[in-house]
FIKE-596508 format. One line per 10 residues: for each residue x, y, z of C-alpha. Coordinates in steps of 0.2 Angstrom, whole numbers, m for minus. Layout:
<nuses>
X,Y,Z | ...
</nuses>
This chain:
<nuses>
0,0,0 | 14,13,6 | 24,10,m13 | 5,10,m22 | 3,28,m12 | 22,35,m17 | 20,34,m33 | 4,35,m35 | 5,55,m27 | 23,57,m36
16,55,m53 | 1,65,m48 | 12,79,m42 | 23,80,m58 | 10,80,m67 | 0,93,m58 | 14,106,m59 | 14,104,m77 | m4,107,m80 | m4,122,m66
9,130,m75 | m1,129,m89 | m15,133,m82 | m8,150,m81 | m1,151,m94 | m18,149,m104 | m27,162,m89 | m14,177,m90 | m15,174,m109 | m34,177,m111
m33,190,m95 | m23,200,m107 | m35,203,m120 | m46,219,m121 | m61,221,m110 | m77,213,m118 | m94,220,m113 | m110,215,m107 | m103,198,m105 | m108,194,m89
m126,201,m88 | m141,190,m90 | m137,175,m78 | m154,166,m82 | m151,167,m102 | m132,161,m95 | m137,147,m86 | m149,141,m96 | m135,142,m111 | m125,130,m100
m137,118,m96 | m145,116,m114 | m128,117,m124 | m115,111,m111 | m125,99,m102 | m141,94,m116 | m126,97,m131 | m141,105,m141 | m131,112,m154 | m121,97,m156
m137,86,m157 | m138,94,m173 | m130,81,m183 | m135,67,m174 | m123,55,m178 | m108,64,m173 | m118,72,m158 | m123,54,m148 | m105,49,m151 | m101,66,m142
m116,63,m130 | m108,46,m125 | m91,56,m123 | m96,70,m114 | m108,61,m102 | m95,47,m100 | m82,58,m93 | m96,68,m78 | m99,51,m73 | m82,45,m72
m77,59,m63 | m81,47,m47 | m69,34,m54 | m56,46,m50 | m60,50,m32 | m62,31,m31 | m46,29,m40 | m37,41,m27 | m47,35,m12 | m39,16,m17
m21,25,m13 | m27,28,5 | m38,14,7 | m39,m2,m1 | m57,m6,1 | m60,14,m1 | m80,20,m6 | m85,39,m11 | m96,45,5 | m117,41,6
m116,35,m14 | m99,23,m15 | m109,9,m12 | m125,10,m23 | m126,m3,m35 | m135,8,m48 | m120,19,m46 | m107,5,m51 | m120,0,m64 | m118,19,m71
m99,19,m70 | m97,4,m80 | m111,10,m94 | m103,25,m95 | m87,19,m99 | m94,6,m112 | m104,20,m120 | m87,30,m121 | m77,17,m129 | m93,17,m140
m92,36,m143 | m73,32,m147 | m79,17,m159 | m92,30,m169 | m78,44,m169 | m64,35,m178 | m77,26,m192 | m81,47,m194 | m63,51,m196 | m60,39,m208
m76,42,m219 | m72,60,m218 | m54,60,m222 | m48,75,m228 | m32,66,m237 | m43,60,m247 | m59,72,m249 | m49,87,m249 | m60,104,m247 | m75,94,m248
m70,85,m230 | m74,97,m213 | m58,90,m205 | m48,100,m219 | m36,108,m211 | m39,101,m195 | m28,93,m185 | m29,77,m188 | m15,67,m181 | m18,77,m163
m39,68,m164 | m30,54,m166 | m21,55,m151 | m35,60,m142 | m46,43,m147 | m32,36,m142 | m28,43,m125 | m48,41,m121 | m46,22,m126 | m31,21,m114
m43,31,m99 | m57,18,m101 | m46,m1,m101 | m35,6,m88 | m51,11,m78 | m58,m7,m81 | m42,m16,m79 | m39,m9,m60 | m57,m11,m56 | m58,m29,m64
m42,m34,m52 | m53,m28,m35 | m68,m36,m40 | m55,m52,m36 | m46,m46,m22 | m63,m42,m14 | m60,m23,m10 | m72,m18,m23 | m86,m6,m16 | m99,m12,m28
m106,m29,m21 | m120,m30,m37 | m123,m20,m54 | m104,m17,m61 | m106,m28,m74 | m94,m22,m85 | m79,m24,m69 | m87,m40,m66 | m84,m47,m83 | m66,m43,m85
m64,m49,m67 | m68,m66,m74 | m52,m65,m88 | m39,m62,m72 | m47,m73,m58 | m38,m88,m62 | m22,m79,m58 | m23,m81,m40 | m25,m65,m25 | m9,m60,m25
m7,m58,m46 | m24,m48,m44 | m17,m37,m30 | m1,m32,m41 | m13,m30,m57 | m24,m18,m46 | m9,m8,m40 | m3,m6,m60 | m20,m5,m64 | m20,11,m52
m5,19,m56 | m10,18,m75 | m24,24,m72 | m19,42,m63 | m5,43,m76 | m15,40,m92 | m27,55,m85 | m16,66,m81 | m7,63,m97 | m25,67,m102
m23,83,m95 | m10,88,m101 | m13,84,m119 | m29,95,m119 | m20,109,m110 | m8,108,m126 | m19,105,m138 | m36,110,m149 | m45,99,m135 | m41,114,m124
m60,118,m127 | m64,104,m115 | m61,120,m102 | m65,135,m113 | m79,129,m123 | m91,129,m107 | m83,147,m101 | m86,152,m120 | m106,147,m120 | m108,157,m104
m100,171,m110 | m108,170,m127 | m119,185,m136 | m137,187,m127 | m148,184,m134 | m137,177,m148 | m124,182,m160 | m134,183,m176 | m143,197,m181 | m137,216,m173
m117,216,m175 | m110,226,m158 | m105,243,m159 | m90,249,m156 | m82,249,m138 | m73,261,m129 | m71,263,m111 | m85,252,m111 | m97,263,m117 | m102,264,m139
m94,274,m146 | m99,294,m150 | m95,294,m166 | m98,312,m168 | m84,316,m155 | m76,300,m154 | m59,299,m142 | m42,300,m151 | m41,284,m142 | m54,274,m148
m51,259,m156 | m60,255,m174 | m60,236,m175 | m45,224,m175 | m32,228,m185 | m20,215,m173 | m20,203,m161 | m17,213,m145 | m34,221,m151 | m45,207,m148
m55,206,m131 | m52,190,m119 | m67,186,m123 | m61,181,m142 | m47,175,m134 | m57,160,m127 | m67,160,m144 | m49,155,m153 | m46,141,m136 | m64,136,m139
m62,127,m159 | m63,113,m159 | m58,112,m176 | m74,99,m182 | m78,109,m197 | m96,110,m195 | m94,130,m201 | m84,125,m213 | m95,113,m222 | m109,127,m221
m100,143,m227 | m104,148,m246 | m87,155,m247 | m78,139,m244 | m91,129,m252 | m88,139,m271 | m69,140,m270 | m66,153,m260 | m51,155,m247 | m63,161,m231
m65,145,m219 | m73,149,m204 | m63,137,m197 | m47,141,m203 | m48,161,m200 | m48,155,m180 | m37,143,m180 | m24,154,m188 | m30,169,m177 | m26,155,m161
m8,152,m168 | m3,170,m167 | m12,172,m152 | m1,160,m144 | 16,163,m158 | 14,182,m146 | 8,176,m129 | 27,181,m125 | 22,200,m130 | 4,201,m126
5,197,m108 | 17,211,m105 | 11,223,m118 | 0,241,m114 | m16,242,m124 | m11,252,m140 | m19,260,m153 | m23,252,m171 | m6,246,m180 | 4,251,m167
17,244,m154 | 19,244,m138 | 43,246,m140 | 46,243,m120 | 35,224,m122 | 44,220,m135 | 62,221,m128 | 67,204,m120 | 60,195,m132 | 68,184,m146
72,192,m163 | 58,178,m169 | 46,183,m156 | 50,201,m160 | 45,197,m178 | 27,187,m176 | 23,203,m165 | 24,214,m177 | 19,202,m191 | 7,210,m205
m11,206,m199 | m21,209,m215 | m15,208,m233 | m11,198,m248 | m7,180,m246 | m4,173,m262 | 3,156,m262 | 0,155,m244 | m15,143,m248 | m6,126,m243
m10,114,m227 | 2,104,m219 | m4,90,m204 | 8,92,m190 | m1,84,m174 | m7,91,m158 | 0,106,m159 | m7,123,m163 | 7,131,m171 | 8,130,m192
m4,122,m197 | m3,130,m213 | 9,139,m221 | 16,154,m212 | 30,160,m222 | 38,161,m240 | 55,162,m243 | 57,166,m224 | 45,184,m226 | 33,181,m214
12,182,m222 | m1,192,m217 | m10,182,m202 | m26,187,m211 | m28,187,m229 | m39,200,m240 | m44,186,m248 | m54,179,m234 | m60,195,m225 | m69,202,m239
m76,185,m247 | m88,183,m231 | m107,186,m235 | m112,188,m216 | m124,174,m219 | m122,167,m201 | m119,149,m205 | m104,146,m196 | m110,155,m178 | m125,144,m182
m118,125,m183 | m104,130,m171 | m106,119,m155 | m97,132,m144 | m104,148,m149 | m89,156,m157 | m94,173,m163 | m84,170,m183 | m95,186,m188 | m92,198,m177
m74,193,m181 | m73,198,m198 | m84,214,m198 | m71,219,m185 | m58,216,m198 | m66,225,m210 | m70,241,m200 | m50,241,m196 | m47,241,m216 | m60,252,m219
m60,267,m205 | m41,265,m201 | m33,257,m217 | m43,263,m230 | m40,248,m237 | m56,237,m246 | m62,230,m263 | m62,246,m275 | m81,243,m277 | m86,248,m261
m81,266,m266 | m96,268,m277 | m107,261,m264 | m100,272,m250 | m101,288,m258 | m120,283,m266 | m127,283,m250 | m118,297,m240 | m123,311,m255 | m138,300,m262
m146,291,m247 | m145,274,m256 | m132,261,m264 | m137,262,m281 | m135,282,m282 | m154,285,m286 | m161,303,m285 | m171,304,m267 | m185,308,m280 | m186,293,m291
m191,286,m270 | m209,288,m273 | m209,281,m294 | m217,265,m289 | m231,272,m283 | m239,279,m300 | m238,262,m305 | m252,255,m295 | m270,260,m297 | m276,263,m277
m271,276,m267 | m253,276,m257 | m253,288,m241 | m237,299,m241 | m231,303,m225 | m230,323,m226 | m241,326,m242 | m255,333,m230 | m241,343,m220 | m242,330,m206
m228,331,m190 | m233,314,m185 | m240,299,m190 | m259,298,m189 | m269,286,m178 | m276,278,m191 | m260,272,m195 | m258,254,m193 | m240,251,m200 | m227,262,m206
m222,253,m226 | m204,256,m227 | m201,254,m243 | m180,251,m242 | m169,257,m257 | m169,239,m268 | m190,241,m264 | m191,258,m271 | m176,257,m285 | m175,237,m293
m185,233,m304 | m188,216,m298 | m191,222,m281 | m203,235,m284 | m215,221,m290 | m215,216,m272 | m218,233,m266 | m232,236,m276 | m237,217,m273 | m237,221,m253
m245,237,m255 | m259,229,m264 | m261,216,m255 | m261,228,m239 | m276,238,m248 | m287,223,m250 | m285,217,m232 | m290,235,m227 | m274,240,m217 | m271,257,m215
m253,257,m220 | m239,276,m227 | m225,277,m233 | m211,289,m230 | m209,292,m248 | m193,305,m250 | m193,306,m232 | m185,288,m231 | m166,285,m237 | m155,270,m235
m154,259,m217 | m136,255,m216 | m135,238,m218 | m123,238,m232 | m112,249,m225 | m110,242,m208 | m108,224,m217 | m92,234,m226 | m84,240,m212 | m91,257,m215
m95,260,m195 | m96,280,m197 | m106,278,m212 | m120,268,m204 | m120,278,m188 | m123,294,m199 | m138,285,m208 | m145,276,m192 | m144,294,m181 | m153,302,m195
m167,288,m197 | m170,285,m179 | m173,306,m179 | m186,306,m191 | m195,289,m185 | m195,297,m167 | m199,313,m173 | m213,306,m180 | m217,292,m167 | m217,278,m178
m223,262,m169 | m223,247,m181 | m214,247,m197 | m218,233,m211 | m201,228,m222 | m200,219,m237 | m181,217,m234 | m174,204,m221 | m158,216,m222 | m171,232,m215
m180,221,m204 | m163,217,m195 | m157,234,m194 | m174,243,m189 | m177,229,m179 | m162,223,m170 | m150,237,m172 | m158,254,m171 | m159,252,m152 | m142,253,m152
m144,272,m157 | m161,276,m145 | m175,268,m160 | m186,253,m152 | m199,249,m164 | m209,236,m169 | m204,229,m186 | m210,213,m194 | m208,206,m210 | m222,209,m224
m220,188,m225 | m227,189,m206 | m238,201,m208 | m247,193,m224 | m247,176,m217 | m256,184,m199 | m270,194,m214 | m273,176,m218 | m276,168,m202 | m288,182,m200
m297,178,m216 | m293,195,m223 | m284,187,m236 | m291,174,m246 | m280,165,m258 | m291,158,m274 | m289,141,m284 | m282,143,m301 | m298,141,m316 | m288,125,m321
m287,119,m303 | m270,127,m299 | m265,106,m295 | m249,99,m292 | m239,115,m293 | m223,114,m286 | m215,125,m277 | m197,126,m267 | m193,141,m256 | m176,150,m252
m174,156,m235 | m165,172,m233 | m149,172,m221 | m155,188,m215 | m172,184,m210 | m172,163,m205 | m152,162,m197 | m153,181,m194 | m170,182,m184 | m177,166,m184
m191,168,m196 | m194,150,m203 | m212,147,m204 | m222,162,m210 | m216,163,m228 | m220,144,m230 | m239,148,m223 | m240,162,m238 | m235,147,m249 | m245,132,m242
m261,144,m241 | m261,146,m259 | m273,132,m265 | m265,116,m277 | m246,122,m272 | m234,107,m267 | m218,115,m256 | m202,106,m261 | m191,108,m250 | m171,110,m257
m159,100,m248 | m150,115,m238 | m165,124,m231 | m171,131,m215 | m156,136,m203 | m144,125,m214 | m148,135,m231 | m138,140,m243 | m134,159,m245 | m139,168,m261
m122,177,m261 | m128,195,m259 | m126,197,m240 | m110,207,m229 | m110,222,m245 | m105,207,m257 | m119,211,m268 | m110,227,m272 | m94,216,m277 | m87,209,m290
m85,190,m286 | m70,186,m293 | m63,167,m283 | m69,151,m286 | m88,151,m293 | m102,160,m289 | m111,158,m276 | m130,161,m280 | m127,150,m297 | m124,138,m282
m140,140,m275 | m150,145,m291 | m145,127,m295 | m150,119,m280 | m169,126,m283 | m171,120,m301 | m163,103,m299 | m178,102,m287 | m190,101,m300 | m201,113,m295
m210,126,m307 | m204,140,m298 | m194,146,m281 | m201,158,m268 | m190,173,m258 | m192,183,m248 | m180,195,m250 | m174,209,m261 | m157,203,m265 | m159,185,m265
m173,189,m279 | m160,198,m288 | m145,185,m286 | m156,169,m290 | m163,179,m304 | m147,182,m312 | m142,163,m308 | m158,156,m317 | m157,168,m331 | m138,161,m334
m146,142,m335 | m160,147,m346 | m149,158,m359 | m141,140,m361 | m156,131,m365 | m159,124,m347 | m173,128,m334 | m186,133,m346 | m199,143,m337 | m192,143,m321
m197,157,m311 | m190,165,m296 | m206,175,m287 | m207,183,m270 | m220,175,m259 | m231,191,m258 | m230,194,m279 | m235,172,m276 | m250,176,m265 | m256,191,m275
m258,181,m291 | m271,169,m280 | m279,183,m270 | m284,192,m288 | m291,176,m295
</nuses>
């Protein structure tokens, strides 16, 4: 007993000061990020995060077959976690029991389970890593780029936890110090392989057993600490912390001293996105500790998907290398401004850490596209450097081919916020670099001296409206301050509702369809100019606060109470971003508010003269209004309450759908990598076989349009039409 106990405590203690010294490392590291804000409020929502995704692994449920194997992990380990006090009790006291519980059966019973389901869990991981084997599937696998060798290790180490834990128990069972007298089954069983080897081989099998058993998980241990597996610790801190309500939909302003920033007196110490590491907050400190590099973002993103060089994935595992490539600097470094240093942390250090510190962040990174496999370990993954010049950490590539859709903060299991990320990015080459796609000049300047992205006179606002035959209510015409009571809804038209062509049909199409169901609806007319959207999703922080400040002063001044958009991208950013800037309104979606008219029988949708049967019908769900804000179901009400339709759904749809390519200012940008991303889509919908696909937004009509129109001018898809659900209605309701 007194050897089993030296060495026992002497492998623990080794071992512990190993992880300890780690252990601070990885705490002083994420202490030395910027202060995040407003990530401790709202301990209900927090707690409630932690017991549905840490505990229930709701979002890894997701994908059921990889979720139960994590399930069977997961769960395996809490339960274990009373093997090792029995484990270290055995050290003290041969026949030692955990206090009230160590002799239940039912907790043997658990044990044993537990540890069959893990080895199970291990059992359904490998046959996953082998069917999605990067080696061989390339770009298509979600493992690409991962590390692979270090998962590997992993399976392997758990493997070793799980016969070690059975092997020491097995040897107890027959030297009659085990505290379970019934329901170890597993234990039992084993026992059986080792009794015929007498007491006294058991007793020195248990004392291996033992010691293999503490040394195998604390090598564990230290393997995660080291490692991606690290989010075994930070993903949980990482859910808690987390966006409330979630990080879709409103992007954060910008922060200083932890109050948004007054962007028309902003401090000459304010920092305008990230522009390097030392930028970053501790809270995306732990986002870049949290990946766990399984690729679900990856296998979602549109980017990645048509060619592009934007992996959600990769962009923070190649922020988490230089995180820890310039721990040395950041944990002594002051706070600085954007692109600069802080010259006293930077003396002491190696010439080669001297050099990753003040390594370019964002630029070109031509022939930097190139993945190497090299184990556990974080650092170079891919390919840092050519001909010894150090690349940019981030390339321009990536940052700009995002379409904001939200995909990847959707599918990811530990709530990294990939979004927020990159608009940060941008706002950095935008307000500090001036340094973005030269199309987004055109777009900037259109809506600073025009009010919209396209450039369009403020006049040309209202053109739509001699197009219909009813009566539209102008907000103003009658010299009104304010809207009248009368006044169910503010219409806000948006910019592509007043300007596109193809989006004016739907403007018209809801203001009809408004008129029948007798709402008492105006619209701003010339009053109204452009939300923001576009240029918050560019980087263009100022440029959005300048349009927001002045929308929010007329829809106060006017008390606006609820606004109907026909745009996801306006619903967002009336909706959900406004109150940012002192405007709380009540914004719905015209798909909601059509689908409530005809609930309430106010709308009546008509059988076709031939019987309208058997039409199919698939439906695209914007990024902006399903991911965005949650807004599944109401656009498929317009379209099942339309008489003889058939909704076929496309293979990527509801929160997994594929974007139209428009989103994050990317429809005012040349795509120029890999293919395009709303052919993509436009694909998916007639490969359906339906007659037509519904939207229900202003840019995706445009994009799938555009990718249709391409099929048809080569003989394909003949008389495939892409149709908003409101313009889909309308034709029924005028039957």
């Amino acid at each position: 007993m007194l050897l089993r106990l030296i060495v026992g405590l002497l492998i623990t203690a080794v071992a512990l000061a190993f992880a300890a010294k780690r252990g601070l490392f990885l705490f002083l590291l994420a202490r030395s990020g910027r202060s995040a804000v407003g990530r401790t409020f709202h301990w209900p929502r927090r707690v409630e995060a932690e017991i549905t995704q840490v505990l229930g692994q709701r979002k890894l449920l997701k994908w059921t077959i990889p979720g139960i194997a994590h399930v069977f992990s997961f769960w395996g380990f809490l339960v274990l976690g009373l093997t090792i006090l029995e484990v270290y009790g055995a050290l003290f006291v041969a026949d030692f029991a955990v206090p009230i519980i160590g002799h239940w059966p039912v907790v043997g019973f658990a044990e044993d389970l537990f540890g069959v389901l893990v080895l199970v869990g291990v059992a359904m991981f490998a046959v996953l890593r082998i069917k999605n084997n990067p080696s061989k599937d390339g770009r298509t696998s979600r493992f690409f780029g991962s590390h692979t060798k270090g998962a590997w290790l992993i399976l392997f180490m758990i493997f070793n936890v799980v016969w070690t834990l059975f092997l020491y128990r097995a040897a107890q069972v027959n030297t009659g110090v085990f505290p379970f007298a019934s329901g170890a089954f597993m234990s039992e069983w084993v026992a059986t392989w080792f009794a015929p080897l007498g007491e006294t081989a058991n007793e020195w099998i248990e004392t291996i057993g033992i010691w293999l058993q503490i040394g195998v998980v604390l090598v564990f241990l230290l393997v995660v600490l080291n490692s991606k597996h690290l989010h075994i610790g930070a993903a949980p801190i990482n859910v808690f912390a987390s966006r409330i309500p979630d990080a879709l939909g409103p992007l954060e302003p910008i922060y200083h001293d932890g109050k948004p920033v007054n962007f028309e007196d902003p401090p000459d110490d304010a920092v305008f996105g990230k522009g390097k590491i030392g930028d970053f907050t501790w809270k995306n400190y732990v986002d870049f500790m949290s990946c766990t590099e399984c690729g679900r973002c990856q296998s979602q993103c549109p980017a990645w998907n048509t060619g592009k060089p934007l992996s959600p994935k990769l962009m923070i595992m190649d922020l988490r290398d230089h995180m820890f490539a310039n721990a040395p600097y950041l944990r002594v470094a002051q706070h600085t401004g954007p692109g600069e240093f802080d010259e006293k942390a930077l003396e002491g250090l190696t010439e080669a850490q001297q050099a990753e510190a003040q390594r370019p962040f964002i630029g070109p990174r031509e022939g930097s596209e190139h993945w190497e496999d090299d184990g556990y370990t974080f650092d170079g993954h891919r390919t840092q450097s050519i001909a010894g010049e150090l690349l940019p950490v981030i390339s321009e590539e990536l940052l700009w081919s995002c379409t904001s859709c939200g995909a990847c903060v959707n599918q990811c299991p530990v709530d990294i916020e990939h979004v927020d990320h990159i608009m940060d990015m941008r706002r950095n080459q935008v307000m500090i670099e001036s340094s973005f796609p030269s199309e987004l000049n055109g777009l900037f300047k259109n809506i600073e001296n025009k009010g919209n992205p396209w450039g369009m006179n403020a006049s040309s606002r209202n053109a739509w409206i001699e197009e219909v035959d009813f009566d539209i209510r102008v907000f103003g015409a009658d010299g009104e301050d304010e809207l009248p009571a009368d006044v169910e809804y503010l219409f806000w038209v948006g910019c592509a509702g007043a300007y596109e062509d193809r989006a004016k049909r739907t403007t018209k199409a809801v203001a009809e369809l408004l008129n029948i169901a007798g709402v008492n609806f105006m619209v701003l007319g010339e009053g109204e100019t452009c939300s923001g959207d576009p240029a918050r999703r560019a980087g263009n922080e100022f440029l959005f606060q300048m349009q927001a400040m002045q929308n929010v002063e007329v829809l106060n001044t006017i008390k606006a109470r609820k606004i109907v958009v026909t745009c996801p991208h306006c619903l967002n950013t009336l909706g959900r971003e406004y109150p940012q800037n002192g405007g709380n309104y009540e914004v719905v979606h015209h798909s909601q508010l059509l689908s409530t008219l005809v609930r309430e029988g106010r709308l009546k949708a008509v059988v076709a003269p031939n019987g309208g049967l058997g039409e199919r019908i698939t439906y695209h769900d914007p990024c902006y209004l399903g991911r965005h804000n949650n807004i599944y179901v109401p656009p498929r009400e317009l379209i099942a309450s339309v008489p003889g339709v058939h909704i076929v759904e496309m293979e990527r749809s509801g929160e997994k759908s594929f974007c139209c390519g428009a989103g994050g200012a990317r429809m005012w940008m040349e795509e120029k990598l890999g293919t395009r991303v709303n052919v993509n889509r436009g694909n998916e919908a007639i490969d359906t076989g339906a007659a037509k696909v519904a939207v229900a937004c202003p840019f995706c009509n445009v994009m799938l349009n555009d990718a249709v129109t391409a099929r048809q001018q080569g003989g394909e898809a003949e008389g495939f039409e892409v149709i908003d659900v409101a313009t889909l209605l309308l034709n029924s309701v005028k039957r």
